[in-house]
N, CA, C and O atoms as a DFTB+ gen file, in Angstrom:
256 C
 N C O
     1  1      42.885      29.896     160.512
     2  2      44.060      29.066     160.323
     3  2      44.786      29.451     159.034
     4  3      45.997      29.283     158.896
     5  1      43.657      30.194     157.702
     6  2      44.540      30.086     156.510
     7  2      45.696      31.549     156.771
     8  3      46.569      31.966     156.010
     9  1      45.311      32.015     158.014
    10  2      46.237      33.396     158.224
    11  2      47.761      33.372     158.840
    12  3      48.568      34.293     158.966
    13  1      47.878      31.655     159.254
    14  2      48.989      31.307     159.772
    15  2      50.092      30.706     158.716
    16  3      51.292      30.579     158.958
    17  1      49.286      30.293     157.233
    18  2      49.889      29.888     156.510
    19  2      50.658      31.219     155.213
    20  3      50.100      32.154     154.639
    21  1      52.120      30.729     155.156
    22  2      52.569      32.464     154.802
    23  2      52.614      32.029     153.254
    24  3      53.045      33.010     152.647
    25  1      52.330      30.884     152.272
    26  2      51.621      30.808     151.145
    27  2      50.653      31.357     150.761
    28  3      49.688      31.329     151.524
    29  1      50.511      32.041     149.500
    30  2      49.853      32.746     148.531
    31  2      48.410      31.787     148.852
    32  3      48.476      30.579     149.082
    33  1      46.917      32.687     148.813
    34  2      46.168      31.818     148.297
    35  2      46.180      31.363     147.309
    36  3      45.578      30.290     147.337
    37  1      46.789      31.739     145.814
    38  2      47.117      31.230     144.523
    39  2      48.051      29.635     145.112
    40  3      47.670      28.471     144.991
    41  1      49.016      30.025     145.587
    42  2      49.668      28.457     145.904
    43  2      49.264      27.433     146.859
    44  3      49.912      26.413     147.096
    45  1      48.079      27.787     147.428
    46  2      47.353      27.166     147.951
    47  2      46.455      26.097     147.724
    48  3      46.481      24.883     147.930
    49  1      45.644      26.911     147.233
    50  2      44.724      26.591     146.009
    51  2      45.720      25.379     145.298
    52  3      45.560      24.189     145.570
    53  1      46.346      25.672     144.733
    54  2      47.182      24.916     143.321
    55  2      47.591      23.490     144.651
    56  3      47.616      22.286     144.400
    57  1      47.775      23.933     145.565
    58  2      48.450      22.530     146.247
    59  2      47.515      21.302     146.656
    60  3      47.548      20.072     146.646
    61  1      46.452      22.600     147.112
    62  2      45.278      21.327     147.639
    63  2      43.842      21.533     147.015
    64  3      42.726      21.575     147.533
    65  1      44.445      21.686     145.226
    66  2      43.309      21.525     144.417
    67  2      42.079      22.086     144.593
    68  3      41.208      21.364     144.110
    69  1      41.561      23.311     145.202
    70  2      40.686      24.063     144.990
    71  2      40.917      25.839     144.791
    72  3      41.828      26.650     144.962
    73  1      39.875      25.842     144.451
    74  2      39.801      27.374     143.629
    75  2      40.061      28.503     145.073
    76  3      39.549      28.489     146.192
    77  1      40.871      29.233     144.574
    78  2      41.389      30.503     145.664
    79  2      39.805      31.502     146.000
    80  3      39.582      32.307     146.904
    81  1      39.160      31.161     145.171
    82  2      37.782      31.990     145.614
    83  2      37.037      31.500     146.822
    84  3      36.337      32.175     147.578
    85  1      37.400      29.740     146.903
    86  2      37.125      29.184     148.002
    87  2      37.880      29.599     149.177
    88  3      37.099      30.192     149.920
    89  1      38.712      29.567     149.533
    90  2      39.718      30.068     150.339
    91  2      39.595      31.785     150.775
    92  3      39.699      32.086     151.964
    93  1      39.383      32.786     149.796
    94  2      39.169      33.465     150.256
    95  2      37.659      33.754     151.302
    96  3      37.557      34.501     152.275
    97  1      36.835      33.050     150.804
    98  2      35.561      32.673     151.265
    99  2      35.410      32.217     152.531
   100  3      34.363      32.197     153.178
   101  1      36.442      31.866     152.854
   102  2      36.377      30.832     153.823
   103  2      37.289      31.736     154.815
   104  3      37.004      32.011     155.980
   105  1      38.194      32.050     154.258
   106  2      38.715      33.400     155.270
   107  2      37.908      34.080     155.711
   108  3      37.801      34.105     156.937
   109  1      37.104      34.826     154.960
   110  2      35.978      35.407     155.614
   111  2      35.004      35.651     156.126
   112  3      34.588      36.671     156.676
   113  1      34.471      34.396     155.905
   114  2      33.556      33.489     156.885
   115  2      32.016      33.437     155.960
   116  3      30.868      33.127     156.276
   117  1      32.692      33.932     154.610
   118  2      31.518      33.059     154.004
   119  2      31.075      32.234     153.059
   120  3      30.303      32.232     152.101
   121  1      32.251      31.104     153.979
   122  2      32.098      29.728     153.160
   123  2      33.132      28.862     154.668
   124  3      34.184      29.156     155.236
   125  1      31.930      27.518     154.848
   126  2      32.397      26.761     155.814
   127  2      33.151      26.061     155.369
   128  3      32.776      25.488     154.346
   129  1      34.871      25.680     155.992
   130  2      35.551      24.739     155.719
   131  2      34.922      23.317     155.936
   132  3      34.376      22.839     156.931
   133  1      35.177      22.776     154.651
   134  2      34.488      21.384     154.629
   135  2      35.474      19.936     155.085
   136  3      36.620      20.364     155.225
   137  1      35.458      18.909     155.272
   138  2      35.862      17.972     155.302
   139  2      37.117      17.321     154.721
   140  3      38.135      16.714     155.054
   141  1      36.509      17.758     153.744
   142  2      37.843      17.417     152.535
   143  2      38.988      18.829     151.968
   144  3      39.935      18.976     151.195
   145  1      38.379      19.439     152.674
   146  2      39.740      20.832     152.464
   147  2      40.640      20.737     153.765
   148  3      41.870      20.721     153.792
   149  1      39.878      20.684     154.698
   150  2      40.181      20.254     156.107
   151  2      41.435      19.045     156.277
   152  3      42.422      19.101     157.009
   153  1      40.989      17.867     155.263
   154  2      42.138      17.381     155.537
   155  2      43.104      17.223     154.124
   156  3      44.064      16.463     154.254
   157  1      42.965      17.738     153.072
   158  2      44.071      18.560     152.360
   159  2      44.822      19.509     152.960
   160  3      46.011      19.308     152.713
   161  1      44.615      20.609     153.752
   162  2      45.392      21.459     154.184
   163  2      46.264      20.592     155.382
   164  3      47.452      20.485     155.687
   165  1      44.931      20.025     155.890
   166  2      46.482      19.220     157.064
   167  2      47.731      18.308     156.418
   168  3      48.859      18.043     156.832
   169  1      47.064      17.991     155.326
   170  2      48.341      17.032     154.829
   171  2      49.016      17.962     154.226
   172  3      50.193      17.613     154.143
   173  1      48.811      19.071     153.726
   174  2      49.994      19.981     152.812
   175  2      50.587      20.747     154.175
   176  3      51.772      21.082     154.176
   177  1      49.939      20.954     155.065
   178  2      51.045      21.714     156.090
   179  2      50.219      21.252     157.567
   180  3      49.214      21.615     158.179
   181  1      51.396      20.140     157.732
   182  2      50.858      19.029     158.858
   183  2      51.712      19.582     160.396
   184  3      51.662      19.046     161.503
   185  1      52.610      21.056     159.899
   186  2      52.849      21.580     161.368
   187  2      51.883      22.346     162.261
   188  3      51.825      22.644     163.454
   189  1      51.185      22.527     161.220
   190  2      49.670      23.657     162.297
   191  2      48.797      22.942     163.673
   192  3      48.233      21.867     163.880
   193  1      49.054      24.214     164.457
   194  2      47.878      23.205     165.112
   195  2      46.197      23.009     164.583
   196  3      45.179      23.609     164.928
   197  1      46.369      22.148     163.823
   198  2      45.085      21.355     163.584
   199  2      44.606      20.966     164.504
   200  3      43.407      21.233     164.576
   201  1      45.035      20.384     165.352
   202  2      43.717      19.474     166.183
   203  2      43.298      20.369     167.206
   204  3      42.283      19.986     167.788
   205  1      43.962      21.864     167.749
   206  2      43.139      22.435     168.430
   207  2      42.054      23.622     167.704
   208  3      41.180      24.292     168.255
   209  1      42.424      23.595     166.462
   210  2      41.681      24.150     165.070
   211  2      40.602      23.205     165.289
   212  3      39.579      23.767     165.680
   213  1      40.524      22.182     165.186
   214  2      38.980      21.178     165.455
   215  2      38.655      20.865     166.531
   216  3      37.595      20.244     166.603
   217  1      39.239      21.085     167.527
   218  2      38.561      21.117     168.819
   219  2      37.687      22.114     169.478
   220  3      36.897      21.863     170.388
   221  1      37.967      23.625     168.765
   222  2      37.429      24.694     169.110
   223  2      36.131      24.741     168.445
   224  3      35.192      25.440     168.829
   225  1      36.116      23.866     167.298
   226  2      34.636      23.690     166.532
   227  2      33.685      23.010     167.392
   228  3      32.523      23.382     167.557
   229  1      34.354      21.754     168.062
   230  2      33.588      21.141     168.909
   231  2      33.144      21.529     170.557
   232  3      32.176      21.126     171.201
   233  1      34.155      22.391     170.922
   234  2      33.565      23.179     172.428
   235  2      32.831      24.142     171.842
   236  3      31.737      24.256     172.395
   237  1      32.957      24.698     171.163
   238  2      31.910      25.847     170.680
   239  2      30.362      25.497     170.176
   240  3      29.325      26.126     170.388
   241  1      30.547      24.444     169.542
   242  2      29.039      23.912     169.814
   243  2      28.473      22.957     170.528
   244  3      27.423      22.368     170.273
   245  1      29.463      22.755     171.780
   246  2      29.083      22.107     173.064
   247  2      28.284      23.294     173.923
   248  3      27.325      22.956     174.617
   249  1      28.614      24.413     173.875
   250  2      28.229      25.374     174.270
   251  2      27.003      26.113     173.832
   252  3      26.383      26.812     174.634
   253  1      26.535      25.945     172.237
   254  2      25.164      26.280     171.766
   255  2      24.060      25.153     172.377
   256  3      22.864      25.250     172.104
């Protein structure tokens, strides 16, 4: 999802208060988006599809 957003991880970071090391981390899959970034990013950019962003978490481990 952070690949749809055309903000800097630097202005990212700065918007929804965590460190760009997180973010890059998390781009790359090694660091799980948590709860509370999850819904910072939806409130800083509330056009994404989010809810099929969390739905794919949940068929996917309907499936494990």
């Amino acid at each position: 999802m952070l690949i749809l957003i055309k903000d800097t991880r630097a202005e990212i970071s700065m918007k929804i208060g965590k460190s760009p090391q997180l973010l890059c981390d998390m781009k790359n899959g090694r660091a799980k988006i948590g709860i509370e970034t999850l819904a910072l990013l939806k409130q800083e950019y509330p056009l994404l599809p989010w809810d099929e962003f969390i739905e794919s978490f949940i068929i996917r481990n309907d499936r494990e």
